[in-house]
C-alpha positions in Angstrom: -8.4 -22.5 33.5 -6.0 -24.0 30.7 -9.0 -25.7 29.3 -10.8 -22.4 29.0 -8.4 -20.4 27.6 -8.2 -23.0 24.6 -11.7 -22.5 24.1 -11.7 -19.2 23.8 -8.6 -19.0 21.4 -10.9 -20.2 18.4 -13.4 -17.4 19.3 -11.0 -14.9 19.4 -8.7 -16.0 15.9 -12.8 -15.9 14.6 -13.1 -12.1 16.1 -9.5 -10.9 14.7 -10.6 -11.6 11.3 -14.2 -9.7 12.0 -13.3 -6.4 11.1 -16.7 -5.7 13.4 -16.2 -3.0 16.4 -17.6 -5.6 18.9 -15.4 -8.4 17.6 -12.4 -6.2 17.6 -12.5 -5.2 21.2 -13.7 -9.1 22.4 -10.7 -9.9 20.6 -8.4 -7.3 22.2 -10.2 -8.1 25.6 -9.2 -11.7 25.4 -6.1 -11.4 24.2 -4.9 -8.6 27.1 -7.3 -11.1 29.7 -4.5 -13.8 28.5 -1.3 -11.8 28.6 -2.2 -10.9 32.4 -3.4 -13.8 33.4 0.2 -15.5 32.3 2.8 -12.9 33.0 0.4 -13.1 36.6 0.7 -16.8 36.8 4.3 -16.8 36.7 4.8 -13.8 39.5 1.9 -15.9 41.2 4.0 -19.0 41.3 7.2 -17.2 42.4 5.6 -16.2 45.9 3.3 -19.1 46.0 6.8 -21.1 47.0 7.8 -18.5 48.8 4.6 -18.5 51.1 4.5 -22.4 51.1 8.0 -22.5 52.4 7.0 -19.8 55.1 4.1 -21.9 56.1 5.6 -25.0 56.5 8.1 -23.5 58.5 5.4 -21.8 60.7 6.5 -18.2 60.1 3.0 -16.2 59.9 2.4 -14.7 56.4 0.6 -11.5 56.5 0.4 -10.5 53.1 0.3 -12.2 49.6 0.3 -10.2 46.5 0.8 -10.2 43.3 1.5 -6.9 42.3 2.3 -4.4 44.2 -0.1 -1.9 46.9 1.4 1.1 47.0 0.0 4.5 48.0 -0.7 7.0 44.8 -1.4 10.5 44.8 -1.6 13.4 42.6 -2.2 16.0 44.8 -5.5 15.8 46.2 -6.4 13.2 44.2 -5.8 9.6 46.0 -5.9 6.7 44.2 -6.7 3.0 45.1 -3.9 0.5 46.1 -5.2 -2.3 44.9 -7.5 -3.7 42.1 -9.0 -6.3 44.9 -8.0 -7.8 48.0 -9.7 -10.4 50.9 -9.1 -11.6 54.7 -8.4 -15.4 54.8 -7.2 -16.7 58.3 -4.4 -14.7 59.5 -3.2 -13.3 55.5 -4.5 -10.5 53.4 -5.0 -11.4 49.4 -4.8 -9.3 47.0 -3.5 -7.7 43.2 -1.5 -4.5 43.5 -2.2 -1.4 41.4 1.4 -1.3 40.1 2.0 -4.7 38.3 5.5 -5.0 38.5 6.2 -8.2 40.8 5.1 -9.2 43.9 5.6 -10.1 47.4 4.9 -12.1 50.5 4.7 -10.2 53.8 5.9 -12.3 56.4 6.2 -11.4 59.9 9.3 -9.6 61.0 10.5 -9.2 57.6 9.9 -5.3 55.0 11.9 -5.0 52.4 11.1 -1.1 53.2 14.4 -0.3 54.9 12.4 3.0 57.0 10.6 0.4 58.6 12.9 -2.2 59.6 13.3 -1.0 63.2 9.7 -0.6 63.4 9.1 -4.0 62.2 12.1 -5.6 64.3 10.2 -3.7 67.6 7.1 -5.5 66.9 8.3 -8.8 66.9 10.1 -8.7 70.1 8.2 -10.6 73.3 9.1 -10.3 76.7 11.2 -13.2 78.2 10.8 -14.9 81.5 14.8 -14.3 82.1 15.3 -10.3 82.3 18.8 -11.1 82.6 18.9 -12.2 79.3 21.3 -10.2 76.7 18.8 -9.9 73.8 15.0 -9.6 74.1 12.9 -13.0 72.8 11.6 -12.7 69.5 8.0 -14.4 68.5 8.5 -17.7 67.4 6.5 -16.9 64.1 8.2 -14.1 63.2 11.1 -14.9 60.1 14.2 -13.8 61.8 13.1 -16.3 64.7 13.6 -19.1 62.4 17.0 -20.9 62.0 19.1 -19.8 59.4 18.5 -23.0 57.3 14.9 -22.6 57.1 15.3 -19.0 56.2 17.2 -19.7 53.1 14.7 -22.1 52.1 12.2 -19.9 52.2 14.2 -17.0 50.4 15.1 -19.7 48.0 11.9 -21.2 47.3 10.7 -18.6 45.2 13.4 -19.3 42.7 12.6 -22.6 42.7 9.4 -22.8 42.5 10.0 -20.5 38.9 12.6 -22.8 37.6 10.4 -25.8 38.4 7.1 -24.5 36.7 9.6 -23.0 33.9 10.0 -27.1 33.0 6.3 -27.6 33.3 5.1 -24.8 31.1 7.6 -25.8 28.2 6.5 -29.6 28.8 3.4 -28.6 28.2 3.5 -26.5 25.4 5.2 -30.1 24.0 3.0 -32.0 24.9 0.5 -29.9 22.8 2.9 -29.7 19.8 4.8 -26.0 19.2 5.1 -24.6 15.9 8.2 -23.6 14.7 10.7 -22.7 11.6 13.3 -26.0 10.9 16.8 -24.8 11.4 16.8 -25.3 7.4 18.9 -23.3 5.3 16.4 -21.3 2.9 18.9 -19.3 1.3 22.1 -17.7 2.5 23.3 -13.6 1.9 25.0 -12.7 -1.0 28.1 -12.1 0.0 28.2 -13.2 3.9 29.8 -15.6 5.9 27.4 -18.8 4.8 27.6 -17.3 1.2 31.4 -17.1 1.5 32.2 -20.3 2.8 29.7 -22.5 -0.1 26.7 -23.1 2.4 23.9 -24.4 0.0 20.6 -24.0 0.7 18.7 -27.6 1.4 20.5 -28.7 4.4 19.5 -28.9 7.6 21.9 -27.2 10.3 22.1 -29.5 13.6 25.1 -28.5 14.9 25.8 -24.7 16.6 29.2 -24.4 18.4 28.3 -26.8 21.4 25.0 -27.0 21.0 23.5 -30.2 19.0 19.9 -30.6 18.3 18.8 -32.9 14.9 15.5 -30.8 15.5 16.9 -27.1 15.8 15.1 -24.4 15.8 15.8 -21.8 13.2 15.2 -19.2 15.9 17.0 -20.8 18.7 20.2 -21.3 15.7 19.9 -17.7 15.3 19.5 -17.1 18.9 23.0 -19.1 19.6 24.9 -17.8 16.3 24.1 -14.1 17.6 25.4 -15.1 21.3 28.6 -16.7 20.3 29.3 -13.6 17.7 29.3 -11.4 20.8 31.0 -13.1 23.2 33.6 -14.1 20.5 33.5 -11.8 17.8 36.8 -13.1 16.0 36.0 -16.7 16.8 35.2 -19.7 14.3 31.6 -20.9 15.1 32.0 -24.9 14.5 28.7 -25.5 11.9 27.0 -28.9 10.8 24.6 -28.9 8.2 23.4 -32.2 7.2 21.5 -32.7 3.3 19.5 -35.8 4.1 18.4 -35.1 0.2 22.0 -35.1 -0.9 22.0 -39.2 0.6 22.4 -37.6 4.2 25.7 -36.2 3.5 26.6 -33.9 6.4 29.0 -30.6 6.2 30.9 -29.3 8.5 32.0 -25.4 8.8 33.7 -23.2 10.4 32.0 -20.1 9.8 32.9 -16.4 11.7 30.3 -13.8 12.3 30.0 -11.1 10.4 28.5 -7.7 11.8 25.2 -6.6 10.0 25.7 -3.4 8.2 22.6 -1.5 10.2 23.8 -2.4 13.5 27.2 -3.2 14.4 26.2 -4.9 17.8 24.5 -7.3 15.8 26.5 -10.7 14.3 25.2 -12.8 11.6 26.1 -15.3 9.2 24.0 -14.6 6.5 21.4 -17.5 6.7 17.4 -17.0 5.8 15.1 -19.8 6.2 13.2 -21.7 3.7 9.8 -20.5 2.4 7.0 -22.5 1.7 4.8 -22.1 -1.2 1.7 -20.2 0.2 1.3 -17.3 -1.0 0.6 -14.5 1.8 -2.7 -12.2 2.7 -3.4 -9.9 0.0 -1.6 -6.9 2.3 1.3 -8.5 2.4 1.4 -8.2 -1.4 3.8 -5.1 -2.8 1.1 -2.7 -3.6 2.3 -1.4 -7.3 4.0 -4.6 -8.6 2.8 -7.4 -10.5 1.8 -9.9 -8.0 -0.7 -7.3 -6.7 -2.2 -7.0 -10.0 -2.3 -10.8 -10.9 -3.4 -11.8 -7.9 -7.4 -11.5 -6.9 -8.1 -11.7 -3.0 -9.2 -15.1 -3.3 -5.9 -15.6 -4.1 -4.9 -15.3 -0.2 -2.8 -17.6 1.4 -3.8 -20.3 -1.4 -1.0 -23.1 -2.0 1.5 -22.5 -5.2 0.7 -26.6 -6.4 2.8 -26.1 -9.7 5.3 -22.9 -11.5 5.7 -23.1 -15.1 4.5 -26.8 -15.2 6.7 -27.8 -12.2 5.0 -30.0 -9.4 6.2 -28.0 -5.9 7.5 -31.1 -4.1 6.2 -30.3 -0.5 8.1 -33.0 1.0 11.4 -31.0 0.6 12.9 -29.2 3.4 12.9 -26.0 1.0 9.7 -26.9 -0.9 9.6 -23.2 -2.9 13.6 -23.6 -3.5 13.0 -24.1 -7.4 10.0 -21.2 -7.6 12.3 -19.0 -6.3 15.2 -19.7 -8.3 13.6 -19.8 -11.5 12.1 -16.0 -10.7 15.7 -14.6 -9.5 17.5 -16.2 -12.7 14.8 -15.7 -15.3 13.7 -12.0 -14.6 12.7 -11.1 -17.7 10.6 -14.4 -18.1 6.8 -14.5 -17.1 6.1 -17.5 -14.5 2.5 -19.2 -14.4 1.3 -20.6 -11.0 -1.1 -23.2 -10.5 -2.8 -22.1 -7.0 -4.9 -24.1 -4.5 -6.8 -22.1 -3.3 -8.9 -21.9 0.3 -12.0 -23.0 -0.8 -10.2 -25.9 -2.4 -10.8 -24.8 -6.1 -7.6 -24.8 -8.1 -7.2 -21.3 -10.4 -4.3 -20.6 -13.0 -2.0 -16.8 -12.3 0.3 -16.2 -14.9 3.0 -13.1 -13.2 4.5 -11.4 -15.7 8.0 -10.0 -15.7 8.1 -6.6 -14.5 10.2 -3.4 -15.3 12.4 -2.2 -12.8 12.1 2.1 -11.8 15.4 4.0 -11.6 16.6 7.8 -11.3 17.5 7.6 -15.0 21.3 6.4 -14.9 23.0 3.2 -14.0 25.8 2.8 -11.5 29.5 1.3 -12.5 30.7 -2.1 -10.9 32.9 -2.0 -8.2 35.6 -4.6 -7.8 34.6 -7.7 -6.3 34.8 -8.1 -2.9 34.2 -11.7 -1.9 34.3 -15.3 -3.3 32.8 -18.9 -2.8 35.1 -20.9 -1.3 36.1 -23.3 -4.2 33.6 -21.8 -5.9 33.8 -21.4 -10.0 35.2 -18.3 -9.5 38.1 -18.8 -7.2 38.8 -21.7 -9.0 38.9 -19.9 -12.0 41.7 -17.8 -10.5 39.4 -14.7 -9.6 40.6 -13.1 -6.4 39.2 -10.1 -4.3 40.0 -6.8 -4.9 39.8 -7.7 -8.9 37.9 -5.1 -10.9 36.2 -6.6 -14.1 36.4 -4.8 -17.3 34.8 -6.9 -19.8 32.5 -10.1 -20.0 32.7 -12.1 -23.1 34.0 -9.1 -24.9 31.3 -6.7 -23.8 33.0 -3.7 -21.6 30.0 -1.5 -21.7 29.1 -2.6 -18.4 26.8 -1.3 -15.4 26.3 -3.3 -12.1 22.8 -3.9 -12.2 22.6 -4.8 -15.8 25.8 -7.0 -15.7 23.6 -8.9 -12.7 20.5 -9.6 -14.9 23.5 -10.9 -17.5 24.9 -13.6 -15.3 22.5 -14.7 -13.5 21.0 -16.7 -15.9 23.5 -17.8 -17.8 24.3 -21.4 -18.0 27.5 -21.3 -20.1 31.3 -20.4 -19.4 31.9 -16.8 -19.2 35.3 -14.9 -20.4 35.8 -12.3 -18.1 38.8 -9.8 -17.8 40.0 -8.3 -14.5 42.4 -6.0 -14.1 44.2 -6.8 -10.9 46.7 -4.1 -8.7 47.3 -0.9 -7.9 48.9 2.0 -10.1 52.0 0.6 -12.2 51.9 -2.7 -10.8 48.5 -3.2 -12.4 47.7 -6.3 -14.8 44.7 -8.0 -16.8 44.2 -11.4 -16.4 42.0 -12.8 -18.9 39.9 -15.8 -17.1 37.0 -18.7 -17.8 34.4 -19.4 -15.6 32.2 -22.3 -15.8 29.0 -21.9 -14.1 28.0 -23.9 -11.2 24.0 -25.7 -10.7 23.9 -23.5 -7.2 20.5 -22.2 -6.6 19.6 -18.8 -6.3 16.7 -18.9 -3.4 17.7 -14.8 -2.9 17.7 -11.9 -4.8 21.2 -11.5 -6.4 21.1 -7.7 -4.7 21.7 -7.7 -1.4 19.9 -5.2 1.0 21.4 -6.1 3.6 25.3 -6.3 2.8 24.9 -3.9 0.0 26.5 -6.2 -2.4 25.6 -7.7 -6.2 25.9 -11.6 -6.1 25.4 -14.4 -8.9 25.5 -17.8 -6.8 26.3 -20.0 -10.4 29.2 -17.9 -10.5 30.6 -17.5 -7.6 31.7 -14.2 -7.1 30.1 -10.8 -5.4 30.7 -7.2 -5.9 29.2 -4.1 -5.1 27.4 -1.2 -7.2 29.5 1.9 -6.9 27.3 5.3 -6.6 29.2 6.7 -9.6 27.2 7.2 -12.6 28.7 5.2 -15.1 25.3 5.9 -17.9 22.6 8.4 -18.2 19.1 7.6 -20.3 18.4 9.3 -22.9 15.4 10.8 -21.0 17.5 12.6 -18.9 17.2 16.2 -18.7 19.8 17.8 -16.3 22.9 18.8 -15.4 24.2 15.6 -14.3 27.6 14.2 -15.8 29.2 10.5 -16.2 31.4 9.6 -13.5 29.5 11.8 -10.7 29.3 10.0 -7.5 25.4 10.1 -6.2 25.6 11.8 -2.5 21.8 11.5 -1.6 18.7 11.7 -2.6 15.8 13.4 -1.1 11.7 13.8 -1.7 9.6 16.0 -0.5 6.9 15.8 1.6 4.4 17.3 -0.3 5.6 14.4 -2.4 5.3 11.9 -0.2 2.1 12.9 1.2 0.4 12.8 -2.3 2.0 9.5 -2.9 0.4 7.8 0.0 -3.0 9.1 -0.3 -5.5 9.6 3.1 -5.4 5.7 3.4 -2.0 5.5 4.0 0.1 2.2 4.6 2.1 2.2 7.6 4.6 0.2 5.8 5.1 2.6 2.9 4.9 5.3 5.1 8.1 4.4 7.2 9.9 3.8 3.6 8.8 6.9 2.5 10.0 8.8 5.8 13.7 7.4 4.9 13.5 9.6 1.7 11.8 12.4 3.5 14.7 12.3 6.3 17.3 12.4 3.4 18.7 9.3 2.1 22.4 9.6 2.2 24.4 6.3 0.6 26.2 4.6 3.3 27.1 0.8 4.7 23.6 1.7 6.6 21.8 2.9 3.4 23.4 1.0 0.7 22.7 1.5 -3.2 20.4 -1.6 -3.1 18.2 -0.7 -0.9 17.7 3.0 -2.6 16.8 1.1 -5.6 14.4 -1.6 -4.0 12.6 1.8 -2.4 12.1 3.8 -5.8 10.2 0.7 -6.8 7.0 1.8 -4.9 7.5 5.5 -6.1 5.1 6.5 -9.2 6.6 7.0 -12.3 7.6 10.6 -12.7 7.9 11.3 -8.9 10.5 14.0 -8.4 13.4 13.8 -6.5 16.1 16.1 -5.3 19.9 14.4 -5.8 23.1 15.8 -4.7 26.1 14.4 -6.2 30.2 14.8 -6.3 32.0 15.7 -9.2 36.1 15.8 -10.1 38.9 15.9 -7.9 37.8 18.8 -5.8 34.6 17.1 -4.6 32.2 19.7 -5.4 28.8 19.0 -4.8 26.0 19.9 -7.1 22.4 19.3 -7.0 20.0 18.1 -9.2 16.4 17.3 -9.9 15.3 14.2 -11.4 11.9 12.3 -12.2 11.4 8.8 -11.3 11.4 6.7 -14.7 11.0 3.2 -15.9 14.4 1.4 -16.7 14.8 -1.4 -19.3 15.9 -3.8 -16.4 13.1 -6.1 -14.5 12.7 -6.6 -10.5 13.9 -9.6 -9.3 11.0 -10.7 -6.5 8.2 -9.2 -8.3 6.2 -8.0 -5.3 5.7 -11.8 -4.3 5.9 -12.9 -0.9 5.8 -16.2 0.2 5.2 -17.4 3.8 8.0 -19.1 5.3 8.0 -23.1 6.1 6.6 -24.0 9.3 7.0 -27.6 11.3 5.5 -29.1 14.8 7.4 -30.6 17.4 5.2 -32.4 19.5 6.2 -34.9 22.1 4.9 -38.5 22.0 4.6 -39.4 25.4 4.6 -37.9 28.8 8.0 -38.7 29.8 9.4 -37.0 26.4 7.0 -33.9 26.9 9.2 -33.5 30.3 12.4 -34.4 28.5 11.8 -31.6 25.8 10.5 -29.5 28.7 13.5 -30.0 31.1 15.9 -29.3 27.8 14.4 -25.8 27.2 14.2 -24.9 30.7 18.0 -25.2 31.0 18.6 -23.5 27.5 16.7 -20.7 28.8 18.3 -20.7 32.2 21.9 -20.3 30.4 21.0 -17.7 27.8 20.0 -15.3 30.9 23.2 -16.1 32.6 25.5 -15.2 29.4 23.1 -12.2 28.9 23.9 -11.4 32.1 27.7 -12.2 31.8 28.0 -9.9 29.1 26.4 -6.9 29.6 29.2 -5.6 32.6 32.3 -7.0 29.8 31.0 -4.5 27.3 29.5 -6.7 24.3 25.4 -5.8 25.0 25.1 -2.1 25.3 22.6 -1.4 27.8 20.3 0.2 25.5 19.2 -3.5 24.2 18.4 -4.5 27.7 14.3 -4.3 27.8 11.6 -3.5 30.5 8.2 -4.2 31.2 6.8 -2.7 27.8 9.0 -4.5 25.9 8.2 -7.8 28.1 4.0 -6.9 27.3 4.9 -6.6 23.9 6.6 -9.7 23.4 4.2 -11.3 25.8 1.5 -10.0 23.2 3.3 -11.4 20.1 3.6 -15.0 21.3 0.5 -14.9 22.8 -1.1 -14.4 19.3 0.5 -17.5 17.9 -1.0 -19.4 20.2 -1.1 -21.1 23.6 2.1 -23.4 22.9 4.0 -20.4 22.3 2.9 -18.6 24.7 3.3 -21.1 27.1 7.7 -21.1 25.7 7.6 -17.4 26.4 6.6 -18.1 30.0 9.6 -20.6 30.0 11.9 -17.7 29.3 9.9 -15.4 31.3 10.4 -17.6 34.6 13.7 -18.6 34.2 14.3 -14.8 33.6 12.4 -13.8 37.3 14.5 -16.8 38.7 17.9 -15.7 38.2 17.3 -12.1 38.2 15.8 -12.0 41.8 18.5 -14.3 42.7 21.0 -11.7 42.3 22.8 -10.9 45.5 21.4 -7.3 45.7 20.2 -6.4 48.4 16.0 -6.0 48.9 16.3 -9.0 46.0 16.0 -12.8 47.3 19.8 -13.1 46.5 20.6 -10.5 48.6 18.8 -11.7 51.3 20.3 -14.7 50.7 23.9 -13.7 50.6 23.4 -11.9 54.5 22.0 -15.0 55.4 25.0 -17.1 53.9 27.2 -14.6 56.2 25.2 -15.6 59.6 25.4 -19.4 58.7 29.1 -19.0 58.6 29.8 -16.1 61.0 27.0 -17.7 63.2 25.5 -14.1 64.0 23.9 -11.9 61.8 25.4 -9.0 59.9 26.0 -5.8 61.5 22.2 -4.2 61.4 23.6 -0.6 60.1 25.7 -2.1 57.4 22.4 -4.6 56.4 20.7 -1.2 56.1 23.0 0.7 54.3 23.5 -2.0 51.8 19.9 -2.6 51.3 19.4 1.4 50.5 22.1 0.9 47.9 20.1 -2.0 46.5 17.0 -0.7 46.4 18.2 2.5 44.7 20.6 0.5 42.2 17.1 -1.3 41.3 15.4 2.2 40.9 17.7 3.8 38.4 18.4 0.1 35.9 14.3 0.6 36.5 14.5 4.3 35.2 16.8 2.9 32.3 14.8 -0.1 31.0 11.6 2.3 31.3 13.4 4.5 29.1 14.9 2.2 26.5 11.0 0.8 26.3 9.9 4.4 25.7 12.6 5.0 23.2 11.9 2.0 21.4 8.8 2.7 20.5 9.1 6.6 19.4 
């Protein structure tokens, strides 16, 4: 079967790319024929051990599903139970309409508490004593089996998931999985990495605990989100280790930082590296430069050389020096020397390109974070200083003062002024500049703040006007503080045309809906969105002016501004590395090491949902289980393959809760007769396995929900 489905993989890639009706749906076919047939195999397994253990034990095994055969009806309207079924020996086979688990029906055991007494009835025989205090029960019924083989039966399930858990990740070694190096592409201006003088280069192998020399930037992610919630306040222990810097290793102490769009969320401001391939033309900023440089032959072709400079692909952040001569030179054009997929090698020169604004620039808010020993703090700069001058100059805005200093390779001389009302000085300082690369933007979408990595030091663009172009045409004053800003939809729908993009579309929406400025929707990322807006698109602005906060609103046209974009429109793809075992024996040691990596991330999921640090309403169902099924599934067999490595260590522990109508619940009543030697009181059993069943009912109702939500 294995061997099949990685011959069809090829012919489906081939039929994604066909934009051909027929190709299409074989492609869509396959690819839902090989999410079922592993979320299946997994369910499958679980009460394969299950019925094995049952056999061995000669209890008799009446039905084995996967899936489950339920009667449906809307009204006169009844519908069949199952998508196929067959009589072998003494067990019915079959798939269940309603493809939420599965089940083994053994004799003398329903899960269906209305028909317990029924099914308790039917296995009872008639003994030769009639004396005897409790009737005889058939020998190949379940509850006529000693307590130990019961448990193994109950248990096996579990087991059976963990072990195939192992073998599905071994595998997927074995046949090499793909994945981004825990590398350190670039760090947030501004965050935790930024903060503490993380460079990018260095390859993080230490998380915490958790040491792995080949750590996956996912799985870092994974275990730098995890410890942030369990231990917000808490010092993460961090080793990054520059085998380029002669293998010098650094250790951290780094504490999460919440992400501005969703508190619940903890981050240390780390991006990984990029490699120089440039994407598919639709991943291309429709409207910049890049899209017009490029030609679509262009796709996914390798960057060999930028402005002369041979890419080293043998770095661990290959498009490190691309990207930092585009974020420091702005204003500069950059010629690219592509390879392209044909193997013919074609020249792109990408010129600078001019930034759009609302027609005014913003003042510069006091800085609010510093490189620990960077130039700045060494300098004397501290947070909470407000600059007033650079080399002189005090006609400063934010943005422009970032194009400033971000190329500059000399020593600034800045003044600060530094307290609050009388107790207020300036402090006239010297910064030399440092050789740190600058692999990100210098404005930050995500923390909302302005940051030159050479220098040091990060602030954040106030939303008070501190200039207004001469093209300007309204009643809008220096010093107003910008509220929101809001388009149309007449607007927006002749911006995006009958073809519209999905990606613009959503962008759009945000302006539609009102953008108000916020820690959510910061000044950045206003900005970054008027880039895709036509020049002279109108917008509505509110702003507040003096004292008494009065609002006033304003239309303005979209126009072009003197300063350049920083990224151009150009996207890169992101570096990409195989792990792929060498022998059999390390394809089971990998395998075994992800297994019980999984196995723990579901317990401390688990562990803190009740203590309050996972809201519920990240908790996913079966949609959101299909859908990641579908995602992995589309990179491949090796991943999806991992996914069924989380997936079964998921099923294991969950059904090994001890709630009742789950295998941990049957398991803890059967834990009570071992030691009580006599089974729990039959009403109590019943009563608790109502509760069970209807606890399992409404977390179903909720993770259907959150699915539905999710996707609205």
């Amino acid at each position: 079967m294995i061997d099949w489905i990685a011959d069809v993989m090829p012919l489906a890639q081939a039929a994604a790319e066909d934009p051909g009706l027929l190709s299409s749906l074989f492609y869509k076919f396959s690819l839902a024929l090989r999410i079922g047939l592993g979320i299946g195999l997994v369910i499958f397994v679980h009460e394969l051990g299950h019925f094995v253990a049952a056999k061995t034990f000669g209890v008799k095994c009446e039905k084995f599903y996967v899936g489950f055969d339920v009667p449906l009806r809307l009204g006169p309207i009844k519908f069949p139970r199952t998508l196929g079924k067959f009589q072998y020996g003494e067990t019915e086979y079959g798939i269940g309409v309603i493809p939420l688990g599965g089940y083994v029906k053994m004799l003398g055991q329903d899960d269906d508490p209305r028909k317990q007494e029924e099914e308790a009835k039917r296995i009872q025989v008639e003994g030769e004593d009639a004396d005897q205090e409790a009737p005889a029960l058939d020998p190949r019924s379940f509850p006529a089996k000693p307590v130990w083989q019961r448990m193994i039966i109950i248990s096996a399930g579990v087991v059976m998931n963990v072990i195939t858990g192992v073998i599905f990740a071994a595998i997927a070694f074995g046949f090499g999985v793909e994945y981004n190096p825990a590398v350190i592409g670039s760090v947030t201006p501004g965050g935790p990495a930024w903060q503490a003088g993380v460079e990018p280069g260095g390859r993080v192998v230490k998380v915490g605990d958790w040491e792995d020399p080949q750590m996956h930037f996912l799985e870092m992610r994974k275990e730098i989100l995890t410890l942030g919630l369990e231990q917000p306040e808490a010092p993460i222990n961090f080793a990054v280790s520059y085998p380029e810097q002669s293998g010098e290793s650094k250790q951290f102490a780094l504490t999460t930082q919440a992400s501005p769009l969703q508190k619940e969320i903890r981050m240390l401001g780390i991006a990984p590296p990029n490699a120089p391939v440039l994407g598919s033309n639709p991943q291309i900023v429709p409207g910049s430069v890049a899209a017009t440089a490029f030609a679509p032959e262009d796709a996914n072709a390798e960057i060999i050389t930028f402005n002369d400079v041979e890419i080293d692909r043998d770095s661990m952040t290959p498009a490190a020096g691309l990207l930092h001569a585009m974020y420091t030179q702005p204003d500069q054009a950059i010629s690219l020397n592509l390879k392209r997929q044909d193997g013919s090698t074609h020249s792109v020169v990408l010129p600078p390109q001019k930034g759009k604004s609302l027609g005014f620039r913003y003042q510069v808010g006091p800085i609010v974070s510093l490189i620990k020993d960077g130039p700045a703090e060494k300098a004397g700069m501290k947070v909470g200083d407000r600059i007033q001058s650079i080399d002189a100059n005090s006609a400063l805005d934010a943005y422009g003062l970032a194009q400033a200093l971000v190329g500059t390779e000399t020593p600034i001389r800045i003044e600060v002024t530094r307290g609050e009302s009388d107790a207020t000085e300036t402090i006239e300082l010297s910064i030399d500049p440092s050789d740190s690369l600058q692999t990100l933007s210098p404005t930050s979408s995500i923390t909302g703040e302005i940051a030159v990595n050479s220098f040091g030091f990060a602030f954040q663009a106030l939303p008070i006007i501190a200039a207004l172009s001469t093209e300007s045409e309204n009643e809008l004053a220096i010093g107003d503080e910008l509220e929101w800003v809001e388009l149309s939809r007449s607007a927006a729908d002749a911006i995006l045309g009958e073809e519209a993009d999905e990606r613009d579309t959503a962008l759009l929406q945000q302006l539609v809906d009102r953008w108000e400025i916020s820690a959510k929707m910061p000044l950045n990322s206003l900005l970054d969105l008027l880039q895709i807006l036509p020049d002279g698109t109108e917008l509505t602005v509110a702003v507040k002016r003096g004292e008494e906060g009065q609002i006033i609103r304003s239309t303005v046209n979209v126009v072009e501004d003197d300063l350049f974009v920083f990224d151009r429109g150009l996207i890169l793809g992101q570096r990409q590395a195989v792990q792929r075992a060498s022998s059999l024996g390390e394809a089971f040691s990998l395998g075994l090491r992800e297994g019980v990596r999984r196995f723990n991330d579901v317990l401390r999921f688990l562990k803190m949902i009740p203590q309050g640090q996972i809201k519920l309403k990240y908790v996913g169902g079966p949609l959101e289980i299909v859908n990641i099924a579908k995602q992995e599934t589309e990179k491949g067999l090796s991943r999806q393959l991992m996914f069924l490595t989380m997936l079964s260590m998921n099923l294991a522990i969950l059904n090994f809760l001890p709630i009742p109508a789950l295998d941990g619940g049957h398991m803890v009543f059967l834990i009570y007769e071992l030691v009580a030697g006599k089974r729990a009181n039959e009403t109590l059993e019943f009563r608790l396995t109502v509760a069970g069943l209807l606890a399992l009912l409404t977390l179903m109702v909720v993770v259907f929900a959150n699915d539905i939500l999710r996707y609205l």
